[in-house]
C-alpha positions in Angstrom: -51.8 12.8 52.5 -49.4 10.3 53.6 -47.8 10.1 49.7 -47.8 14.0 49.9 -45.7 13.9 53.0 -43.5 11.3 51.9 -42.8 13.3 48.5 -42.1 16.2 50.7 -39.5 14.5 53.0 -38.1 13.0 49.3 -37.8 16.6 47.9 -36.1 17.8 51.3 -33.7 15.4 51.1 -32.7 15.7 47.7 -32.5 19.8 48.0 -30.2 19.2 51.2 -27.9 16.6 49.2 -28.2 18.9 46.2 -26.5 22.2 48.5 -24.0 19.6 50.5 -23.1 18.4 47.0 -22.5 22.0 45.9 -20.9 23.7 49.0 -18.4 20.7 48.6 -17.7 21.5 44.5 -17.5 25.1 45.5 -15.0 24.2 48.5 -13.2 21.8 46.6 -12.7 24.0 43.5 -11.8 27.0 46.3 -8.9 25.1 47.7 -7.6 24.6 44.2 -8.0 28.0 43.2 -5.9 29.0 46.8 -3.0 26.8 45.8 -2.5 28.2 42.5 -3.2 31.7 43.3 -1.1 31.2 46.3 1.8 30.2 44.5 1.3 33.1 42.2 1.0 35.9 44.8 4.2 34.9 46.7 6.8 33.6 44.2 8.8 37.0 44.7 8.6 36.2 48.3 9.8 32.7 48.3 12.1 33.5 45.7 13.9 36.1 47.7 16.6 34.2 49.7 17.8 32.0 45.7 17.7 36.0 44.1 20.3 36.3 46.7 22.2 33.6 47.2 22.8 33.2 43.0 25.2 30.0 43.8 24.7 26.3 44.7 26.1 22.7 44.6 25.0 20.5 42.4 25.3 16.6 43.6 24.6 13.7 41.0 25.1 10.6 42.6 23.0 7.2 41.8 24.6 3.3 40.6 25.9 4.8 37.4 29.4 6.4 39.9 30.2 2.5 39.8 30.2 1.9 36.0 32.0 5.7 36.1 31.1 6.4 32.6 28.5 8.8 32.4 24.5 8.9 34.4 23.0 8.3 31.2 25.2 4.8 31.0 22.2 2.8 30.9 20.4 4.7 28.0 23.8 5.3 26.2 24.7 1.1 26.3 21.1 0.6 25.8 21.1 -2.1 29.2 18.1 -3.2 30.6 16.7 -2.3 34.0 17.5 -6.4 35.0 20.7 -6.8 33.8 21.8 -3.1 34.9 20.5 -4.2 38.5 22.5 -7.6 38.8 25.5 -5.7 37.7 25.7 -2.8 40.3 22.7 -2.8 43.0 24.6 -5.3 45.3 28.3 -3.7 44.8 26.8 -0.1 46.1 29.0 0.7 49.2 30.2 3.8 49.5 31.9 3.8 52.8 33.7 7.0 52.6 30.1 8.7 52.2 30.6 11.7 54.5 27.8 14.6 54.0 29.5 16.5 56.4 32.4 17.1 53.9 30.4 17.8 51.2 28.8 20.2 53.2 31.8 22.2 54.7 33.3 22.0 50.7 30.1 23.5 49.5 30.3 26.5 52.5 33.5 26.6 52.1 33.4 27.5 48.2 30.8 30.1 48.6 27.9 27.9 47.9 25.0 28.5 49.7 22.3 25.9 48.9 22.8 21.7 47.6 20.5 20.1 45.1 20.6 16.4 45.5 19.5 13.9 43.4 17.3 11.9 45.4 16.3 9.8 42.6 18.2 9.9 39.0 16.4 8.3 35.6 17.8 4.9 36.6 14.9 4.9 39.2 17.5 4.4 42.2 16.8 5.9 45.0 19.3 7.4 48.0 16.5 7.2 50.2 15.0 4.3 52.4 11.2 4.3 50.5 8.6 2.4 50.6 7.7 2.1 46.9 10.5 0.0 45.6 13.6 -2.0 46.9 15.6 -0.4 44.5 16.6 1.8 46.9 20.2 2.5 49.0 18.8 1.3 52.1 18.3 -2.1 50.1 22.0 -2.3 49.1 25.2 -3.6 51.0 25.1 0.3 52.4 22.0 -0.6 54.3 21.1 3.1 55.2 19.0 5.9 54.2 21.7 8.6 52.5 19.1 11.5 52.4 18.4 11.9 56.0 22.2 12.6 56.9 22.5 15.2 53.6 19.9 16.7 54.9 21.3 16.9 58.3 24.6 18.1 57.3 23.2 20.9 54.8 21.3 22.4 57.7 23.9 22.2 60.3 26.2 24.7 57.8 23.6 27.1 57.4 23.2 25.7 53.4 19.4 25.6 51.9 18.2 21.9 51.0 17.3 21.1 47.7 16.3 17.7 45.8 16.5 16.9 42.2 13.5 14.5 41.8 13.6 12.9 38.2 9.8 11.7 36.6 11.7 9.5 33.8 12.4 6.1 35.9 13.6 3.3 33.9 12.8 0.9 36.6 9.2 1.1 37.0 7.6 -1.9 35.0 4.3 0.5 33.8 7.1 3.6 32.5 6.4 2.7 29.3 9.5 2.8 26.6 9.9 5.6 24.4 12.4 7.8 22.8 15.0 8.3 26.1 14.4 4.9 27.3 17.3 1.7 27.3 15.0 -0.2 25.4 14.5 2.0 22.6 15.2 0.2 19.5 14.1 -3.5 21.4 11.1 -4.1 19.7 10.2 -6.6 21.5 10.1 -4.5 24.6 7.8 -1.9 22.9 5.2 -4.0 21.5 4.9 -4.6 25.8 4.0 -0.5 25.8 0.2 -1.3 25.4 -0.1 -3.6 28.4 1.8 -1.5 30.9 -0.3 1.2 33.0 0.9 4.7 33.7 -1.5 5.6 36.4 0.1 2.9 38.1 3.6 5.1 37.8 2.1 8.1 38.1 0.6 6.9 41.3 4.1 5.7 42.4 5.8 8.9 41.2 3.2 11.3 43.6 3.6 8.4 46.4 7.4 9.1 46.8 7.0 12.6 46.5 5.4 12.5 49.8 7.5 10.7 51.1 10.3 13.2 49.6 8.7 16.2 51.1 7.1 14.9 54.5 9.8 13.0 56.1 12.7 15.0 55.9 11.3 18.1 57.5 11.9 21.8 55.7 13.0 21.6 51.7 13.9 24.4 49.8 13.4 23.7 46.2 12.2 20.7 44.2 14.6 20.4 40.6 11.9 18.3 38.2 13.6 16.4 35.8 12.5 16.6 32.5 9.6 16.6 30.0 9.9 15.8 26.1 7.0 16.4 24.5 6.1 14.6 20.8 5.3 11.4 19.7 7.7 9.5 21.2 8.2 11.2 24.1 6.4 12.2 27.9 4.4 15.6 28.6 2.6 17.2 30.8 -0.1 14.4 31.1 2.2 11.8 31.2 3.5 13.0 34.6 0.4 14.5 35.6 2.3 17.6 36.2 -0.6 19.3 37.7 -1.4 16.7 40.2 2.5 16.6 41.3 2.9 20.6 41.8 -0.4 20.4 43.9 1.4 18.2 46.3 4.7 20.0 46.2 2.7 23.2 47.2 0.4 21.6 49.7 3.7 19.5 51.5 6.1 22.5 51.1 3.7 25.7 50.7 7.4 28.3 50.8 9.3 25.5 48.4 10.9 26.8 44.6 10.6 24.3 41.8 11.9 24.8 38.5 10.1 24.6 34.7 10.7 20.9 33.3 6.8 19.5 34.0 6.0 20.9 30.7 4.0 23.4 32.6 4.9 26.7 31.1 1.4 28.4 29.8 0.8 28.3 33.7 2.1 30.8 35.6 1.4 28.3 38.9 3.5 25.7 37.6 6.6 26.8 37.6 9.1 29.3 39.4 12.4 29.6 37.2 14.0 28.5 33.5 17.0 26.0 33.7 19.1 26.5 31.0 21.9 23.7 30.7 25.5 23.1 29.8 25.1 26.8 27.9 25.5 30.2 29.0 22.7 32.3 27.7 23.6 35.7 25.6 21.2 37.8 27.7 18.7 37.5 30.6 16.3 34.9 29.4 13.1 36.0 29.0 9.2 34.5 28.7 6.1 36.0 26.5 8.7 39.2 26.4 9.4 39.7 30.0 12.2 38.4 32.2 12.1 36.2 34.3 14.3 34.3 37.5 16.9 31.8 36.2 19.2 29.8 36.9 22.2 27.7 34.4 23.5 23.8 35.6 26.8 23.8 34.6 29.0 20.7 35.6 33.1 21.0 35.8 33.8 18.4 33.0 31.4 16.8 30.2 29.4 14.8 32.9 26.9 15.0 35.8 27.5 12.2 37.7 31.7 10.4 38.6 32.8 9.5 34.9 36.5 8.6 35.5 37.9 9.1 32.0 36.7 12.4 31.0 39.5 15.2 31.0 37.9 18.2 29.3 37.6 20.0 33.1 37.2 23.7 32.8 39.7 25.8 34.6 39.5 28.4 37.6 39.3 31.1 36.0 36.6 30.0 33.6 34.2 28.6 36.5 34.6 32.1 38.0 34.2 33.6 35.3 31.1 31.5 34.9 29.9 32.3 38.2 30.1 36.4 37.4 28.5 36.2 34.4 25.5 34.4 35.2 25.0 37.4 37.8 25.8 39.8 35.3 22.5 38.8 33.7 20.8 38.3 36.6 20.6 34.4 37.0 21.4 32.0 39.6 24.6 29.3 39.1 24.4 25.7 40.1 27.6 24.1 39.8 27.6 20.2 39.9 30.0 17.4 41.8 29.7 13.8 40.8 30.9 11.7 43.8 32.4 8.6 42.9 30.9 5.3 44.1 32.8 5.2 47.5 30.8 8.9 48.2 34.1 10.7 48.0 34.4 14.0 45.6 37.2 13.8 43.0 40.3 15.8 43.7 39.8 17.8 40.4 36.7 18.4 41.7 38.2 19.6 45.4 41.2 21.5 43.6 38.2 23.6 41.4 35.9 24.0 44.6 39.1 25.4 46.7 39.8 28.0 43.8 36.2 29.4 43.7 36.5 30.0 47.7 39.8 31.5 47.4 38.4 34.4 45.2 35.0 34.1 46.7 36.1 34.4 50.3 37.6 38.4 49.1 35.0 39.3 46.2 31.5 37.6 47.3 29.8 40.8 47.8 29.8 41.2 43.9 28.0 38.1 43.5 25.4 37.7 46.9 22.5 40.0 46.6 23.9 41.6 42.9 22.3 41.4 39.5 22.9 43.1 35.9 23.7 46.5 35.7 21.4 49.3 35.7 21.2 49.8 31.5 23.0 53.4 32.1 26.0 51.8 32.8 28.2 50.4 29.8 30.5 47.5 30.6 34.1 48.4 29.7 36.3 45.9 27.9 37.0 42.8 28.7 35.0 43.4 31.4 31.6 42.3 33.6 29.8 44.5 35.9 27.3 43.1 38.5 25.1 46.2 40.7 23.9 45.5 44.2 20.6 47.1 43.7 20.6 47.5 47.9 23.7 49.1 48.3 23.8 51.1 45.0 27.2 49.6 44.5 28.7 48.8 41.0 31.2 46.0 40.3 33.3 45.7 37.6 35.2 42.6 37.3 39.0 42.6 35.2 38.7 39.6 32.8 41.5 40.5 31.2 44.0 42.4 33.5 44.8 45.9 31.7 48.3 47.7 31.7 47.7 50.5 34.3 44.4 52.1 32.7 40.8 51.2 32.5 38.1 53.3 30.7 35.0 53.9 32.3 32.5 55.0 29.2 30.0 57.5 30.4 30.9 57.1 33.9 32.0 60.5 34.4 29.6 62.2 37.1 28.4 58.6 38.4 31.3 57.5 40.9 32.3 59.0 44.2 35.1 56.3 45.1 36.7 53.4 43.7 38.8 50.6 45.4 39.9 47.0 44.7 37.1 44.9 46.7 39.6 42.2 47.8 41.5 44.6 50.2 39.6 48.0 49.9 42.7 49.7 48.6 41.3 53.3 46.7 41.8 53.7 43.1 42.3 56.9 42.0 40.5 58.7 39.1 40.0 61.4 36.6 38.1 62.8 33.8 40.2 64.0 30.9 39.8 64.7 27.2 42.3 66.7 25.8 45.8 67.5 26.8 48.3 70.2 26.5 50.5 70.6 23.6 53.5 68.2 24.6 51.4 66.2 26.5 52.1 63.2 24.9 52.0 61.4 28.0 49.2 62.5 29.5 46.0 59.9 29.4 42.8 61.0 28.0 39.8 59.3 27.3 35.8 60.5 25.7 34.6 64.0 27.5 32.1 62.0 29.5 34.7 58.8 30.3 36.3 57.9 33.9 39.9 57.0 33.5 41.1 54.9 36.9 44.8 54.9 37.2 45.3 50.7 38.3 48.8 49.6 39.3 50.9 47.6 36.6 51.0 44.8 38.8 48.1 42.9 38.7 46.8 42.2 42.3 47.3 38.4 43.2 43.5 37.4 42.5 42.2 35.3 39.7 39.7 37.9 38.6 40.8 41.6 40.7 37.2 43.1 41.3 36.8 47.0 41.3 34.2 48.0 43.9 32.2 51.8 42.8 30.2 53.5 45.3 28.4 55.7 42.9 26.9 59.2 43.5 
């Protein structure tokens, strides 16, 4: 009796730590679920305020403004972590660091969210962490640079973003491959097999949280960059997975970008990131398209490089700026501060051009996207459509001599006026002409001719604004 009752108490216990045991798995694998699904079911909704926006700064800034010569200076010279360290970590002092500036430069342009890098692939950090003296807190500076970016962003009504790279060249256990310094030391890479990654993939998730706990409300996380193959980093190198989860737990309304190598999941990433090209057409995945957005710097470089002079004009960054929202994308527009935390004056000449014209035309760029397929572009033209306000815009590349054809517009447009002062433009519909009427402007049966004046209005890019029928 006694060893029946003892078996029974056994089996009681066993069936009770059996359910607990399941009810946790089931929990465990519920909350999982909820975070992905989550993140699914509201990415319109998060994404709504960046669909509308469609323009942001870009800010690399890191040790490699003091060499001036490029942010992949390190990789490029091939210099190790050590001697890269001794050479620039203690001369880091940018006393005219003013986030405020950049800030009101930013607004001022039109901008209406920053992207940071917090931490670039030499593993420096801006902010005070805990995971590493190589940090600007650690430096002559003394100070944490985030917090005050942050600060400044907010106060000017400008969304927060931080680029966060998962290549670090500092880290002892990242282990060298094809990106890294230390390529082509062999030395160094016979050192691969005693290194441990979970020991850096630890460290990466550790300052993530401190990335996206301590600085209250971010916006949108930039990842920076897989390259799958044998001699590169993937998804399980990074444990993409593991890093999402905590960007979606920490910051449950936050947009992050595609470079976790995370694409056959539709969880693990928000938007493509096409770089330093402008694509021919809205990008699309497995056939359908989806949000983008194109990182485009003013010269050859991300971060300060003093000698390079192939800066792009005005009109081209305009120009830039309307195109990606002809196709529906979003444009992030970069600034390398030098090593004092200053911007460049070609960089402040640039940024006061783009506010110039965006301060009259912005409402062909905020909340606009491509054209409905019904209406053709004229030449040397782009059209954006504010899908809200059933307007059309059609920005004048190329500034014609006192006609424009509207193909297949006839029928489509009640009135037309320059959106920089709202002065009309008339127009007509006309195909054939009287005899003698040799001066008399026609254009196809179904074509809008508007009648523009010969002098082209003094705006980089006049904008013709079409509140259609």
């Amino acid at each position: 009796m006694h060893n029946y009752i003892t078996v029974m108490i056994y089996l009681k216990r066993v069936t009770c730590y059996f359910f607990l045991s399941l009810l946790l798995l089931t929990n465990a694998f519920s909350q999982e679920k909820n975070w992905k699904e989550t993140s699914i079911a509201n990415r319109e909704e998060r994404l709504k305020w960046w669909t509308h926006d469609r323009f942001g700064m870009f800010i690399h800034w890191g040790l490699y403004a003091l060499p001036a010569r490029h942010e992949w200076v390190q990789e490029r010279e091939q210099i190790d972590h050590d001697t890269y360290k001794n050479k620039y970590f203690n001369l880091f002092d940018p006393d005219l660091y003013n986030p405020e500036e950049w800030a009101r430069l930013a607004k001022e342009a039109g901008m209406k969210y920053v992207v940071l890098t917090a931490k670039h692939h030499e593993g420096f950090c801006l902010w005070d962490t805990k995971t590493s003296d190589f940090n600007a807190a650690k430096t002559p500076y003394g100070k944490d640079l985030i917090k005050p970016f942050v600060e400044a962003c907010r106060k000017n009504d400008l969304k927060v973003g931080f680029y966060f790279s998962v290549i670090d060249w500092y880290h002892p256990d990242f282990t060298i491959d094809e990106n890294h310094p230390l390529r082509n030391n062999k030395e160094a890479r016979a050192k691969n097999s005693n290194k441990n990654m979970d020991t850096f993939r630890k460290y990466l998730k550790d300052q993530l949280r401190e990335l996206l706990s301590n600085y209250g409300t971010i916006d949108l996380l930039f990842w920076d960059f897989s390259y799958p193959g044998e001699d590169g980093k993937s998804n399980k190198d990074w444990d993409s997975e593991g890093l999402i989860k905590i960007a979606r737990e920490l910051q449950p309304n936050i947009i992050m970008n595609d470079r976790l190598d995370m694409y056959d999941q539709p969880w693990g990433w928000d938007y493509k990131t096409p770089e330093q090209f402008m694509p021919n057409k809205w990008p699309e995945y497995n056939g359908k398209r989806v949000p983008w957005e194109t990182c485009q710097t003013f010269s050859g470089s991300w971060g300060y490089n003093r000698d390079e002079n192939t800066w792009k004009s005005d009109n081209q960054l305009i120009t830039m700026l309307i195109e990606v929202v002809s196709k529906g994308g979003n444009l992030l527009l970069n600034v390398g501060p030098t090593a004092r935390g200053s911007f460049d004056q070609r960089a402040k000449d640039r940024l006061e051009a783009i506010g110039e014209w965006m301060a009259l035309n912005n409402q062909s760029i905020y909340g606009c996207t491509e054209a409905p397929d019904e209406f053709k572009k004229p030449e040397n033209c782009l059209l954006t459509y504010n899908p809200q306000s059933k307007k059309l815009y059609v920005h004048l590349l190329q500034y014609p001599f006192q006609t424009l054809y509207l193909p297949d517009f006839k029928g489509k447009v009640k009135y037309a006026q320059f959106l920089h002062d709202h002065s009309e433009i008339k127009f007509t519909s006309r195909s054939t002409a009287k005899e003698g009427g040799h001066m008399t402007i026609t254009a196809g049966e179904n074509d809008l001719i508007m009648q523009l004046p010969v002098i082209k209005p003094n705006v980089e890019i006049p904008v013709i604004e079409l509140i259609l029928n």
